[in-house]
C-alpha positions in Angstrom: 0.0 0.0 0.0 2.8 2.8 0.8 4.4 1.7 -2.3 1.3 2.2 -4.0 0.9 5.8 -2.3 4.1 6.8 -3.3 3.6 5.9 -6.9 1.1 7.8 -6.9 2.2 11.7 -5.4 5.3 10.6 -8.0 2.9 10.9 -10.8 0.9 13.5 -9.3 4.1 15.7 -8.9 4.8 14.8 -12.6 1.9 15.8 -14.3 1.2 19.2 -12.4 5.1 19.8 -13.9 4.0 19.4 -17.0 1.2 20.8 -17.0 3.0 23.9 -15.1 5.0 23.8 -17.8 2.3 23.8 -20.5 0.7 26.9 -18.7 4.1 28.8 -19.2 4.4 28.1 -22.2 1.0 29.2 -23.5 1.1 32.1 -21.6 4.7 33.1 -23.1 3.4 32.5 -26.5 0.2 34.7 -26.0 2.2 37.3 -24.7 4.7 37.2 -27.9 1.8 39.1 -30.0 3.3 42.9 -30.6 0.5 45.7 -29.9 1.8 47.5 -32.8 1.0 46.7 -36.8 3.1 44.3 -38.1 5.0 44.8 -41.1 6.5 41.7 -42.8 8.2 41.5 -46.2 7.8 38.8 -48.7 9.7 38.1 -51.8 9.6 35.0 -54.3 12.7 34.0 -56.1 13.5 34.8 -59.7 15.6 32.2 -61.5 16.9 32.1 -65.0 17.3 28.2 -66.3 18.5 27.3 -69.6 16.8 24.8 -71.7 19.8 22.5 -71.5 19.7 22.5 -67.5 15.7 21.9 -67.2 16.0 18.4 -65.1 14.4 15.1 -66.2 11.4 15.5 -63.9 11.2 19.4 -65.0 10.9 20.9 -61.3 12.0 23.7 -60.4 12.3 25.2 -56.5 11.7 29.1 -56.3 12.8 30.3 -52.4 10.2 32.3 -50.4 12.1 35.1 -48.4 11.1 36.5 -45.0 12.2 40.3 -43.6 11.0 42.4 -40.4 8.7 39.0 -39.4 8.4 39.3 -35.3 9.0 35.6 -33.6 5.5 34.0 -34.9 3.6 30.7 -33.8 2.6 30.0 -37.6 1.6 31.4 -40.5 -0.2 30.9 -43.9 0.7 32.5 -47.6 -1.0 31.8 -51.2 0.5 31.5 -54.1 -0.9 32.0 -57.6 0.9 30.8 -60.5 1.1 31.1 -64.6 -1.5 28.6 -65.4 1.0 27.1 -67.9 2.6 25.6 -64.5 1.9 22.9 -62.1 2.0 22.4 -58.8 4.1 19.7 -58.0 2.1 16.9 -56.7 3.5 15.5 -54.1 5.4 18.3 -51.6 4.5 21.4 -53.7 6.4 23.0 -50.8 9.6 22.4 -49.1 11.2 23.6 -45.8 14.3 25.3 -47.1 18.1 23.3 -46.0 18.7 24.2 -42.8 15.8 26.2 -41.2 15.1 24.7 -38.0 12.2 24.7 -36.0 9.4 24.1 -38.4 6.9 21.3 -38.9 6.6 20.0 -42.4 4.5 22.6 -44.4 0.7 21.9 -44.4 -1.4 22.5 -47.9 -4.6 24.0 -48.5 -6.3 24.1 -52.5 -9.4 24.4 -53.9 -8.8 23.9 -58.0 -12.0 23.6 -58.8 -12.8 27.4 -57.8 -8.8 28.8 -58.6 -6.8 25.9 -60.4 -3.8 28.1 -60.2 -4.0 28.8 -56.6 -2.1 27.1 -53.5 -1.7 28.3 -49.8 1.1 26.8 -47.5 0.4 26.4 -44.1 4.3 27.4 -41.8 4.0 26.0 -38.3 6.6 26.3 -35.6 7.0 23.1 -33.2 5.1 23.1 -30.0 5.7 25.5 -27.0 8.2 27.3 -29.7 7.7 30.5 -31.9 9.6 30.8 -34.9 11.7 33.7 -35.5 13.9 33.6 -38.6 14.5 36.4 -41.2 15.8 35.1 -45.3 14.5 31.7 -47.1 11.9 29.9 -45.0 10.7 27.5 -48.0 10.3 26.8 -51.4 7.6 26.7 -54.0 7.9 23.8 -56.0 6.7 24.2 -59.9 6.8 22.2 -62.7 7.9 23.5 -66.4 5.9 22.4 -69.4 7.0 20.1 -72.2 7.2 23.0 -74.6 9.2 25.5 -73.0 11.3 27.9 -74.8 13.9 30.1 -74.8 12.7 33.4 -74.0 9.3 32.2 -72.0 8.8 34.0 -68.5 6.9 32.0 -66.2 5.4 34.0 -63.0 4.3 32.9 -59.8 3.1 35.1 -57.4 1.5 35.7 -54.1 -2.1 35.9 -53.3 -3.8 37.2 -50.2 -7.1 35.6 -50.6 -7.5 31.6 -51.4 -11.3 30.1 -50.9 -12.7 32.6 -49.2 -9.9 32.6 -46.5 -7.1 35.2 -46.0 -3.4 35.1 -45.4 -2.7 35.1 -41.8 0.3 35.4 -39.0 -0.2 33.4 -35.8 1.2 34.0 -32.5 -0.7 31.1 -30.5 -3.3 28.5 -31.0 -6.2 31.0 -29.8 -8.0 32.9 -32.5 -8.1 35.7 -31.2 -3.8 36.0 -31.9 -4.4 35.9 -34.9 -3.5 38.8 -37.6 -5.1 39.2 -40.9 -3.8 40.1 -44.9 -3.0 44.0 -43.6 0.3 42.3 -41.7 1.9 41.7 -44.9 3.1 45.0 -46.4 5.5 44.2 -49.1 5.0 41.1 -51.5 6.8 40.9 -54.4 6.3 37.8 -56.8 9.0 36.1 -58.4 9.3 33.5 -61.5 11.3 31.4 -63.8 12.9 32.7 -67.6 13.6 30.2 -69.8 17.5 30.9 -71.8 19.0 28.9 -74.3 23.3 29.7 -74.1 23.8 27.3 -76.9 21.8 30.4 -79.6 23.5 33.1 -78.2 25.6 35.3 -80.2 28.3 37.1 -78.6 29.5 40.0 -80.7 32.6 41.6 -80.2 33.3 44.8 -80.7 36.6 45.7 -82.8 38.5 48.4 -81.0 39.6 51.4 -82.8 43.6 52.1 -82.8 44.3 55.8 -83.6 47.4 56.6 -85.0 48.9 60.1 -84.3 50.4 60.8 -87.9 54.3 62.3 -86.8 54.8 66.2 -87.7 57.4 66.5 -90.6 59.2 69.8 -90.4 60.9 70.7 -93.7 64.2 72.6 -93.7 65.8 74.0 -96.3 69.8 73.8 -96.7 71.4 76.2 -99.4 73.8 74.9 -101.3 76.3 76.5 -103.9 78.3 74.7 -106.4 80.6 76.8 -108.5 82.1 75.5 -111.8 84.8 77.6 -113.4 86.1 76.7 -117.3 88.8 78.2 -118.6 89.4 78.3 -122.1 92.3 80.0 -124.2 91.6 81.3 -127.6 95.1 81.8 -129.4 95.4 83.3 -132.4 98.9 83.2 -134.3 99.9 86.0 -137.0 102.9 84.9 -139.0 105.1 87.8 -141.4 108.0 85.9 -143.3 109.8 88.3 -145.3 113.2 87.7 -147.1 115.7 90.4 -148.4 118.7 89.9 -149.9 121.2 92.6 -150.5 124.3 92.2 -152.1 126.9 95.2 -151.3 129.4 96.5 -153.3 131.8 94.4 -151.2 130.1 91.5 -152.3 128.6 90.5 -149.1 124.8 89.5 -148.5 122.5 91.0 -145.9 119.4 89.2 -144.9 116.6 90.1 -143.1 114.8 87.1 -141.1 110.7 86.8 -140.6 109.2 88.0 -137.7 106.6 86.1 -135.6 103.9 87.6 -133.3 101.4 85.5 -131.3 98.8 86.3 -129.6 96.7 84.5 -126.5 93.6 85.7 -125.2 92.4 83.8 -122.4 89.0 83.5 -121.6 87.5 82.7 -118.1 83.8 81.6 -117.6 82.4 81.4 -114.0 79.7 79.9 -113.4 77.8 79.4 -110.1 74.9 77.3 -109.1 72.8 77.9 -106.1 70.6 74.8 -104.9 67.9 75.1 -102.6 67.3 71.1 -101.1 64.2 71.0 -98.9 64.2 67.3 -97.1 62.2 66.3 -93.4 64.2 66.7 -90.7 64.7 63.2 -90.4 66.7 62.5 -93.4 68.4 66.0 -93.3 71.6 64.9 -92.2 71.7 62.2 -94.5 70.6 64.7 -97.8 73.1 67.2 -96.5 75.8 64.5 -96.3 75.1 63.3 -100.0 75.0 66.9 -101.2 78.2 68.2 -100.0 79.7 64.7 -101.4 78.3 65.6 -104.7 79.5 69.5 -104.6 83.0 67.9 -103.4 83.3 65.7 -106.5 81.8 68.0 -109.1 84.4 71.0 -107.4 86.9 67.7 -107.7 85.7 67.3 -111.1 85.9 70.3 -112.6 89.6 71.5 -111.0 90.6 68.6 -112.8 89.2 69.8 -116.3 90.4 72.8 -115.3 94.1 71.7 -114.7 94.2 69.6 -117.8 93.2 72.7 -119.8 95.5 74.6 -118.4 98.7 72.0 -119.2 97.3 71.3 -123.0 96.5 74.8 -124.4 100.1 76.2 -123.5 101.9 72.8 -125.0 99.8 73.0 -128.2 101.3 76.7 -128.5 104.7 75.5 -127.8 104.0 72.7 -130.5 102.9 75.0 -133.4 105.9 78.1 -132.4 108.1 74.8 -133.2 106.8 73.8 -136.2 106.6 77.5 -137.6 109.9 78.4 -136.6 111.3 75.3 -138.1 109.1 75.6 -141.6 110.6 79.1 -141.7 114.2 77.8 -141.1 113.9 75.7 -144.3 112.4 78.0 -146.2 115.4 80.3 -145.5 117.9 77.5 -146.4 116.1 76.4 -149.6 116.5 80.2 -150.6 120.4 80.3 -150.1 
C-alpha cells in the first residue's frame, strides 16, 4: 500500500510539472503578440534556367524570403501561379536546408474554384515561436513540355484563397491571430527560360588611332661653283726675205718676224641649290650633297688643270713647227 501511495504523489508531482510547464508556455506565447502593426516582407525568387539545365522531372524550386517578421507561432501564404505551370504533386512546398524549428508545411487548395492557386500552411513546433529572417521555404513548380527560350513564367502571391485570408499566428487562440494587412511588401518572383547554346556574342573591334608624326621641312642652301677656262690663241705669221748684195760682195738678210697672240678667256659659273628634305633624313641629304659638290668642285679643278697643261703645250707645239718651216724656207733660198 505505501508503495502504491508513493507511486502515486510521483505521478501526481509529474503531471502538475507538466502541465505547469504547459501553462508557461501558452502564456509566453500569447504574450509574444506585438500591440503595434506588423510589417513583414515577402519576396519570391527569380531564377533564369536554360533549356539544357531543365531536369528530367522538369521541377524547379523558387525560395520564399522573410524580412522584419516578429517571432510567430505560424503562418499561412498563397501562391498563384502562370497557369501554364503545375504544382508539384506530391510536396508542392519544401522547408528550405537548414531552417530549424518548423513542422513539415501543411497544404490547403481548392482547383475547382482557382486551379492556379495554393496556400502553404508554416507551423513552428510546440511550446516554440519561430523567428527567422531570409529563405523559409520553397515553391515547387513544374515546367511544361514545350518550354522555350525566352518564356517567363510568374508565380506570385495571393492574399485571398477560398474565401480565407493570409494570416500570421502568435498562439493556438483565435483571437492571436493577424489578418492580410500584416503583410506589407509582397513581391512575386518566376522562372525565364534561356538557351546559351543560340546566343551570339559580338565583339566589338576596337579602334587604334594613329597620331600621324609632324614632318618639319628645312631647307639647306647649297652652292656649287664651276669655273672653265678656255684660251683662244690666235697666231699671226710675217715671213719676209731680203737679200742685199753690197758692193763688197757681201749679202744682208733680213729674217721673218713672228707675233702670237693669246687671249684667255675665263667663264664662271655658279649654281645655287635650294634642297628641302624632313628633318629626319636631313643629315643624310646634306651628307650626300656636300659629297656631290665635293666631287663635281673635284671634277671640274681637274678639267680645269688639264686645260691649263694642254692649251700652252699646243702653243709651244705649233711656235716649233713654224719656226722650223721658216728655217727651211730660208735655207732652200740660199
Amino acid at each position: 500500500m505505501k508503495n502504491n501511495n508513493c507511486f502515486r504523489k510521483l505521478v501526481s508531482l509529474v503531471l502538475a510539472f507538466v502541465m505547469s510547464f504547459s501553462i508557461i508556455s501558452v502564456t509566453a506565447i500569447a504574450d509574444a503578440r506585438p500591440d503595434e502593426p506588423l510589417d513583414i516582407h515577402l519576396t519570391l525568387e527569380t531564377k533564369e534556367i536554360d533549356l539544357a539545365d531543365i531536369p528530367e522531372n522538369r521541377v524547379v524550386s523558387l525560395k520564399m524570403y522573410m524580412k522584419n517578421c516578429p517571432p510567430i507561432a505560424g503562418m499561412w501564404v498563397y501562391f498563384e501561379k502562370d497557369p501554364r505551370l503545375e504544382f508539384k504533386e506530391i510536396f508542392p512546398f519544401s522547408i528550405v536546408e537548414g531552417v530549424e524549428g518548423l513542422y513539415a508545411p501543411n497544404t490547403t487548395s481548392n482547383f475547382d474554384a482557382e486551379p492556379n492557386k495554393m496556400g502553404c500552411g508554416i507551423a513552428a513546433k510546440y511550446g516554440k515561436l519561430f523567428d527567422h529572417s531570409g529563405a523559409v521555404i520553397t515553391v515547387n513548380v513544374v515546367i511544361p513540355e514545350n518550354a522555350k527560350a525566352g518564356d517567363f513564367y510568374s508565380v506570385n502571391f495571393s492574399k485571398y484563397l477560398a474565401g480565407s485570408h493570409m494570416s500570421v499566428d502568435f498562439s493556438d487562440e483565435w483571437e492571436d491571430r493577424c489578418d492580410e494587412s500584416s503583410f506589407t511588401k509582397l513581391i512575386g518572383g518566376g522562372i525565364r527560360i534561356t538557351d546559351k547554346s543560340k546566343t551570339t556574342t559580338t565583339t566589338k573591334k576596337p579602334v587604334t588611332t594613329t597620331k600621324k608624326p609632324e614632318t618639319t621641312t628645312t631647307a639647306k642652301k647649297t652652292t656649287t661653283s664651276r669655273t672653265t677656262t678656255s684660251e683662244k690663241t690666235t697666231t699671226t705669221t710675217t715671213s719676209s726675205s731680203n737679200s742685199t748684195t753690197t758692193s763688197e760682195g757681201q749679202s744682208s738678210t733680213t729674217s721673218s718676224q713672228t707675233t702670237t697672240t693669246t687671249d684667255t678667256t675665263t667663264t664662271t659659273i655658279t649654281t645655287n641649290t635650294t634642297v628641302s628634305t624632313p628633318t629626319e633624313t636631313t643629315a643624310q641629304t646634306s651628307s650626300k650633297t656636300e659629297e656631290v659638290t665635293a666631287q663635281q668642285a673635284s671634277n671640274t679643278s681637274e678639267n680645269t688643270n688639264k686645260s691649263g697643261f694642254i692649251f700652252p703645250l699646243l702653243i709651244v707645239l705649233i711656235i716649233v713647227i713654224i719656226v722650223v718651216a721658216a728655217i727651211v724656207i730660208i735655207k732652200k733660198k740660199k
